[in-house]
C-alpha positions as CSV (number, residue, x, y, z in Angstrom):
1,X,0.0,0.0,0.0
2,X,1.2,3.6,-0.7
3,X,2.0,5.2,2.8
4,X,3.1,8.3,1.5
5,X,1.4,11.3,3.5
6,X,-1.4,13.2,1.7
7,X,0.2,16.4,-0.2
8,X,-2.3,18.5,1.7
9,X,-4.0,18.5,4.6
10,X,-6.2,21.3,6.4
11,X,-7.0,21.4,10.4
12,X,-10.0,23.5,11.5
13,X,-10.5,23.6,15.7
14,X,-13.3,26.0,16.5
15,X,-14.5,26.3,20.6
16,X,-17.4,28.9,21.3
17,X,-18.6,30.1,24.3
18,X,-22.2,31.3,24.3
19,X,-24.5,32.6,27.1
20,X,-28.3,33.3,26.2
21,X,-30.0,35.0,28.8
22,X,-34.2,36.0,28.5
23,X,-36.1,37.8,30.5
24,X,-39.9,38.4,30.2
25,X,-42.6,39.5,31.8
26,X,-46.1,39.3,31.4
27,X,-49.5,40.3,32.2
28,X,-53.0,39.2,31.3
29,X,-56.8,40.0,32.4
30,X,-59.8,38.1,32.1
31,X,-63.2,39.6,31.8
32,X,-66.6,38.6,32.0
33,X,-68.6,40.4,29.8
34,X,-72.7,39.4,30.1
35,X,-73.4,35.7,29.8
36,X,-72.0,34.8,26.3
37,X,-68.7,36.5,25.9
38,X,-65.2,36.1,27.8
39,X,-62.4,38.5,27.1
40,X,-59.2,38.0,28.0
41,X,-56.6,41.0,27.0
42,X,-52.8,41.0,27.8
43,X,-49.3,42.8,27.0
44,X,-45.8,41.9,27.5
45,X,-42.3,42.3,27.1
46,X,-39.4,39.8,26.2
47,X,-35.1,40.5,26.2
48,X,-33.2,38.1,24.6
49,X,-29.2,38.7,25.4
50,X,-26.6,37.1,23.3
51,X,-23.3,37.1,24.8
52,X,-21.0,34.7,22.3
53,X,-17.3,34.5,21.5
54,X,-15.5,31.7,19.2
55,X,-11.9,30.8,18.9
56,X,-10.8,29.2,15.1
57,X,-7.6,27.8,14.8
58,X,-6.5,26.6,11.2
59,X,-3.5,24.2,10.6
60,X,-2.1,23.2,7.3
61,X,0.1,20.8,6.5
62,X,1.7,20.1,2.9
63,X,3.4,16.1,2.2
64,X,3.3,15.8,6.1
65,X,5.0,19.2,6.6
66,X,3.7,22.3,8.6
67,X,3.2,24.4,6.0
68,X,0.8,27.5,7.8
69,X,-0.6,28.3,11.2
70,X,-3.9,31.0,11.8
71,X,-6.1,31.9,14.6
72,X,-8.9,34.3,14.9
73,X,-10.8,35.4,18.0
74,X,-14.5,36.4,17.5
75,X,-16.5,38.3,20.3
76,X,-20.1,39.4,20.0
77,X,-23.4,41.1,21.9
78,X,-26.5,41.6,20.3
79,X,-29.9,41.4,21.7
80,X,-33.6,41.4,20.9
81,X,-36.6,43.0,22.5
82,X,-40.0,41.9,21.8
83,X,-43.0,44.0,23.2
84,X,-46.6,42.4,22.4
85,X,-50.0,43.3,23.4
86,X,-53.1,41.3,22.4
87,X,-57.1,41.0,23.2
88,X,-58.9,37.5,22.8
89,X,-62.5,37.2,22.5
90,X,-64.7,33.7,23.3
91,X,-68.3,34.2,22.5
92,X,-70.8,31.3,22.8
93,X,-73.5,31.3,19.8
94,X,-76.6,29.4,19.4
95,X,-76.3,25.5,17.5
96,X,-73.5,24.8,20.0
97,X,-71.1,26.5,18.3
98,X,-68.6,28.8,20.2
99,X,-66.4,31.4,18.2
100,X,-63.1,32.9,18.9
101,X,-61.1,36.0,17.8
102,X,-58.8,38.5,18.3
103,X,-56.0,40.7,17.5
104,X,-52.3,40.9,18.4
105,X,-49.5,44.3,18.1
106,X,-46.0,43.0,17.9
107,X,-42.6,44.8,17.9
108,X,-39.3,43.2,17.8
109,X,-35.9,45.4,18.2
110,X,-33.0,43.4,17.3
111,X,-29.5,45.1,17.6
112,X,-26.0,44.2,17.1
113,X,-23.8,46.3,20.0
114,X,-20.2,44.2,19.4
115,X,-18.5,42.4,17.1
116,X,-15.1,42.3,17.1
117,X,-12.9,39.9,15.1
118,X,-9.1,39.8,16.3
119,X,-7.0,38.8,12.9
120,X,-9.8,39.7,10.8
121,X,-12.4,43.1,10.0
122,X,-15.4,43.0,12.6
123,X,-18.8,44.1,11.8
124,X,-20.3,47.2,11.8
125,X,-22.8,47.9,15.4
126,X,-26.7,48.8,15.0
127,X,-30.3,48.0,15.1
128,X,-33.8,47.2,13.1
129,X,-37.2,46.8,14.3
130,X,-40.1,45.2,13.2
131,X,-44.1,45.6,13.6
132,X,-47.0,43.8,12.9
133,X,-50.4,43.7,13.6
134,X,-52.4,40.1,13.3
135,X,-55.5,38.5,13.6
136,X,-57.0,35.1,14.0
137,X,-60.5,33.6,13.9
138,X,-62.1,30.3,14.9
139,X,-65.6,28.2,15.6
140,X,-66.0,25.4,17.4
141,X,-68.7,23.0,17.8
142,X,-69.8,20.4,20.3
143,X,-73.3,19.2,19.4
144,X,-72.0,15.7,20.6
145,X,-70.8,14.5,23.6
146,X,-67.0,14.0,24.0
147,X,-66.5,15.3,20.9
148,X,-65.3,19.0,19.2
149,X,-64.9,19.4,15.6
150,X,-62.8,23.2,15.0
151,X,-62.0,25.6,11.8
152,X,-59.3,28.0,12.7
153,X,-57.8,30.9,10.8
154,X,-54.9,33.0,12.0
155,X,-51.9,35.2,11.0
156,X,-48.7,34.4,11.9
157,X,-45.6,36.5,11.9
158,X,-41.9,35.9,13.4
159,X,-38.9,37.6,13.3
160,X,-35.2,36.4,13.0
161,X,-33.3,35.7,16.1
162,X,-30.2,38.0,17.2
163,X,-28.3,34.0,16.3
164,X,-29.9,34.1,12.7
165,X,-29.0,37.5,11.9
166,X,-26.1,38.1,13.5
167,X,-24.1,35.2,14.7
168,X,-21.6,32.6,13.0
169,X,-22.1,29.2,13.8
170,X,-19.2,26.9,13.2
171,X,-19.7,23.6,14.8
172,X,-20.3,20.0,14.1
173,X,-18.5,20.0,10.4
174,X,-20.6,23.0,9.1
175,X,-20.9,26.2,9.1
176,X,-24.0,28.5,9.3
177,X,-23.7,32.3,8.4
178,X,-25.4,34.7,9.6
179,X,-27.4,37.3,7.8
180,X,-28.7,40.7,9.0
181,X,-30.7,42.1,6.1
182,X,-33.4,38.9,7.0
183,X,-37.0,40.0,6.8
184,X,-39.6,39.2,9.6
185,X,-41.6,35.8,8.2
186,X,-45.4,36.4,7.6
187,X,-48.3,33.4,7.3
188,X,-51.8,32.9,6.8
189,X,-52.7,29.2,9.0
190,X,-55.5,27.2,8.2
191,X,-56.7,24.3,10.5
192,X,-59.7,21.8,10.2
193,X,-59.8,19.3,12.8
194,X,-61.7,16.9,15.6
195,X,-61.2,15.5,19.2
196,X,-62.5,13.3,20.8
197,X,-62.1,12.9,24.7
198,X,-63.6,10.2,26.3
199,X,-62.7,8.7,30.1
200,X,-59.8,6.5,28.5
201,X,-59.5,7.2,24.6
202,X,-58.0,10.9,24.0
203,X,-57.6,11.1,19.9
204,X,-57.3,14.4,17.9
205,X,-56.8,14.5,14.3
206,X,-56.1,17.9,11.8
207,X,-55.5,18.8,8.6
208,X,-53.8,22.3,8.2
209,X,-52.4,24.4,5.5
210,X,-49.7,27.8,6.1
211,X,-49.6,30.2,3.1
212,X,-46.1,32.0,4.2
213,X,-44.4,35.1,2.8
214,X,-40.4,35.8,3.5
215,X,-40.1,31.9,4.8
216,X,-37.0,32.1,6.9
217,X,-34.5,28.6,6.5
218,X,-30.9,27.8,6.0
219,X,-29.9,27.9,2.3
220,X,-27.0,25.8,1.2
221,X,-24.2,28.1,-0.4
222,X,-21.3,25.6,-1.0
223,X,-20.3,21.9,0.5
224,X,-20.6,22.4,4.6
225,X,-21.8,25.8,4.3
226,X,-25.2,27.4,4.8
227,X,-26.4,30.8,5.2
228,X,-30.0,32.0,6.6
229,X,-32.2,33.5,4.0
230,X,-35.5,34.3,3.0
231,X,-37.9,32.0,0.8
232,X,-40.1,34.3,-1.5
233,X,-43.2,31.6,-0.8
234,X,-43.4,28.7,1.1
235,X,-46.5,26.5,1.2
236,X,-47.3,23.8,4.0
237,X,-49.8,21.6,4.2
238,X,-50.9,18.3,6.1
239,X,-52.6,16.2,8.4
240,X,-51.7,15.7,12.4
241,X,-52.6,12.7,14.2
242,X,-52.3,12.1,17.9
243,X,-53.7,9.5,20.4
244,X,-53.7,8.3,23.8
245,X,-55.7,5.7,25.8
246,X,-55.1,5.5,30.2
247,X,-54.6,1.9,30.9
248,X,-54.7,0.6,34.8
249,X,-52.4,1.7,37.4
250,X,-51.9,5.5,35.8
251,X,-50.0,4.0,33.0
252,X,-50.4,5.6,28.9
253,X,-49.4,4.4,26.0
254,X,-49.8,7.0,23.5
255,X,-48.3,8.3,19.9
256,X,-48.5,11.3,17.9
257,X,-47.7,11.6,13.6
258,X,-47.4,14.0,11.6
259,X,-47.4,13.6,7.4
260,X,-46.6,17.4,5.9
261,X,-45.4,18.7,2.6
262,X,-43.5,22.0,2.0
263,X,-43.2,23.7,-1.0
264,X,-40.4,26.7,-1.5
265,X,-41.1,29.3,-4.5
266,X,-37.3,30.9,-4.8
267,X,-38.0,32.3,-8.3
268,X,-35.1,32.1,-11.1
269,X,-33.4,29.4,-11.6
270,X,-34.4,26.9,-9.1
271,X,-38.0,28.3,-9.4
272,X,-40.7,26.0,-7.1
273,X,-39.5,22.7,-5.4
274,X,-40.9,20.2,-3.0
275,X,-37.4,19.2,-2.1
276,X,-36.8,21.8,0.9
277,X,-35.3,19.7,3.9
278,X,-39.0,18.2,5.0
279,X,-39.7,15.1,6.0
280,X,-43.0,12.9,5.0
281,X,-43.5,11.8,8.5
282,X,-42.7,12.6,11.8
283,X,-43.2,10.6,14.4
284,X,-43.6,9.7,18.5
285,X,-44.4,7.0,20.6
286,X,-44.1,6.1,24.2
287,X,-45.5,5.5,27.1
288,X,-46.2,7.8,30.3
289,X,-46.6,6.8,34.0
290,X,-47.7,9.1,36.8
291,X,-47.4,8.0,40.8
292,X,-49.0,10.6,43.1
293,X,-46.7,9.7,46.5
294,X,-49.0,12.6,48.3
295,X,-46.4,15.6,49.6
296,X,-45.1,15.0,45.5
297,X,-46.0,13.0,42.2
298,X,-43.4,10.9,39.8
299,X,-43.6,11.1,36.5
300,X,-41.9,9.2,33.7
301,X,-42.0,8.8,29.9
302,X,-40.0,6.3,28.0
303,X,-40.4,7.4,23.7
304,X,-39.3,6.9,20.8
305,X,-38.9,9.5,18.2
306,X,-37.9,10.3,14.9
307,X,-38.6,11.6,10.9
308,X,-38.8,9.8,7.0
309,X,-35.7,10.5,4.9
310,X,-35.5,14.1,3.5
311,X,-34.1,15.7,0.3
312,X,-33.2,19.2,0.0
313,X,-32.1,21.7,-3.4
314,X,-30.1,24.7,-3.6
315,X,-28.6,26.9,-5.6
316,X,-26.2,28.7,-5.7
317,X,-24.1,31.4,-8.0
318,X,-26.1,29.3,-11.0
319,X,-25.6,25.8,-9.7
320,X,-28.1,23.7,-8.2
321,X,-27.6,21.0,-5.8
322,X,-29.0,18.5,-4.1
323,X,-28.6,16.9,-0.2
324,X,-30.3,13.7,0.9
325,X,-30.6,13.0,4.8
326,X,-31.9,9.7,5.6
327,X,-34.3,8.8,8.1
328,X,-34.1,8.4,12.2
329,X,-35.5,7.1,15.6
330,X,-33.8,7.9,18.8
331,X,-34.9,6.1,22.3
332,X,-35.4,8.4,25.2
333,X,-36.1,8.4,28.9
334,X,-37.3,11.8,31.6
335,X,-38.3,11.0,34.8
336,X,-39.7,13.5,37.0
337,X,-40.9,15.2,40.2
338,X,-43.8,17.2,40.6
339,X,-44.4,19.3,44.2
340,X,-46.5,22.2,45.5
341,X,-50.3,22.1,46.5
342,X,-51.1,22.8,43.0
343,X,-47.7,21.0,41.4
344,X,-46.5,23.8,40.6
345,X,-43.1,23.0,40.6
346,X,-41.2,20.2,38.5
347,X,-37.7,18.8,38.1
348,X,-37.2,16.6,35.3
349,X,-33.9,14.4,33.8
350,X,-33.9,13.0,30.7
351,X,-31.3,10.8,29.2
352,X,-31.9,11.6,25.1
353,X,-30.8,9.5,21.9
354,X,-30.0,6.9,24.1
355,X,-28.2,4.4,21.3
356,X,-26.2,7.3,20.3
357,X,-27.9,8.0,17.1
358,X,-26.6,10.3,14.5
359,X,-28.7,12.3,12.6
360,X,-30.1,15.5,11.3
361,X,-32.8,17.7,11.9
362,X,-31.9,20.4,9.4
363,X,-28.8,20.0,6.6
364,X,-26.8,23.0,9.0
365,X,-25.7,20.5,12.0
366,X,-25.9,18.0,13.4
367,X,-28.2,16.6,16.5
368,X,-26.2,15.7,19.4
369,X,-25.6,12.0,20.4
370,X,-26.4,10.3,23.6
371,X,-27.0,13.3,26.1
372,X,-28.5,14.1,29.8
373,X,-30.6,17.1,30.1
374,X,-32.2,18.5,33.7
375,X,-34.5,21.3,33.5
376,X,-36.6,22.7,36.7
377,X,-39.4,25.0,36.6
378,X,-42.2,27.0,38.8
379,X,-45.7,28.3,37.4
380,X,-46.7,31.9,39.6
């Protein structure tokens, strides 16, 4: 066999160092208004801190030989505060029917205040907002018992992250740039379903459709390398399916799927695809168990998890490609405590991808393998 060493080699060590700290604050009404109508109306305000800094170290070596050294150190702040207000109106009509509406004012600053690059040209500092005013509409009707059938229509709208816009991501083998001139994602949702809820059987199926403007995704721009762009059109559509049924001894199997198509409208070259990083199904099943132990109450759910293959096209500077992920399922365990007189505090540890699967939930990076997560939280 040839043992020679490869003519050239190229080393890549990237360690980052992010802190994400949000803060929000909230407050809602509710109001009786006669016998038929319930108003609820709220406002609130969110601040998402980025505090990130990344260290790249490149190597190269030519037939074995150290050929060039470079480092570069990368610091950054940015934030993003979100200020929302919002009335929601249930009124009960004749024929069993009950219909909700409302309105919702949103307005998302999202600024840049550091970015300095050591060995390379920073970025230059500043800010953007964003407003938008939505609405949504539904009926519901319960002329038999156990069972609601609904039709919902509402606006959607969501603005990039201060990660999306500003923020290089260089981890797992990829890359994902950032890009600040993103514009805030609008939708139109459409939902048709039924559930039924009986004293075992819990089962809920709906079709839906989105019809969004300025989709926001990652956008393959060479091999390893994605940047965050808007999608002139993207349409969704599909049906949700979920189920559960309460066996003896607080014990309940249950499983959820999802079937969905998207569709992407670029324009030019690569024009309208179904290929945009979606997968046919998505899936979960498990089972839950509950123990009420009287001062506090275990709780445990053992699932599995996981999506269809996926394909995904690009273009870029005139050449489309194409990237096929196949399919997963990852096992996965939380066990937890609940406390209070109302439970409203919980601790939960869960043990995820247990097998140490690897896979991919978007083309950008991948999923991490077997990991432990504990989260803890209280309701006021």
């Amino acid at each position: 066999p040839n043992m020679s060493p490869a003519p050239m080699v190229m080393t890549v060590n990237n360690f980052t160092d992010n802190t994400n700290q949000n803060i929000g604050v909230s407050v809602q009404t509710e109001w009786q208004l006669g016998e038929n109508n319930y108003l609820i109306a709220g406002t609130g305000i969110q601040t998402d801190d980025l505090d990130g800094s990344t260290n790249t170290y490149q190597n190269m070596t030519i037939m074995g030989r150290p050929y060039s050294n470079s480092a570069s150190f990368t610091d950054i702040e940015a934030s993003q505060n979100t200020f929302y207000a919002f009335l929601s109106n249930e009124t009960i009509l004749p024929a069993d029917l009950t219909a909700t509406y409302g309105v919702r004012f949103t307005s998302v600053k999202t600024s840049l205040d550091k970015y300095d690059i050591i060995g390379d040209e920073g970025y230059p500092t500043g800010s953007d907002t964003s407003s938008n005013t939505s609405f949504n509409f539904g009926l519901v009707w319960r002329g038999i018992e156990d069972l609601a059938v609904r039709a919902n229509w509402g606006q959607g709208f969501r603005v990039a992250n201060a990660e999306d816009k500003y923020y290089l991501t260089t981890m797992g083998g990829g890359t994902i740039e950032p890009n600040p001139d993103l514009d805030p994602e609008t939708s139109n949702n459409f939902e048709l379903g039924a559930r039924y809820t009986g004293d075992k059987l819990d089962l809920d199926v709906a079709a839906f459709l989105s019809l969004a403007d300025d989709y926001i995704n990652t956008k393959t721009i060479g091999d390893m390398r994605y940047r965050y762009e808007n999608v002139g059109k993207a349409t969704t559509y599909g049906i949700e399916l979920t189920a559960s049924y309460e066996l003896p001894y607080n014990i309940t199997p249950y499983a959820s799927m999802t079937w969905m198509r998207r569709q992407f409208d670029y324009g030019g070259i690569l024009g309208e695809t179904y290929d945009t990083g979606t997968p046919d199904f998505t899936y979960r099943a498990g089972v839950r168990y509950e123990h009420d132990f009287g001062l506090w109450t275990f709780t445990a759910d053992t699932y599995a998890r996981g999506a269809t293959d996926r394909d995904e096209e690009s273009e870029s500077e005139g050449v489309i490609t194409k990237t096929h992920h196949a399919g997963y399922t990852t096992a996965n365990i939380e066990l937890g405590a609940l406390f209070g007189d109302k439970r409203q505090y919980s601790v939960t540890a869960a043990v995820l991808n247990i097998f140490d699967k690897e896979y991919y939930v978007n083309d950008s990076l991948p999923e991490a393998g077997v990991h432990a997560v504990v989260t803890a939280n209280a309701r006021f």
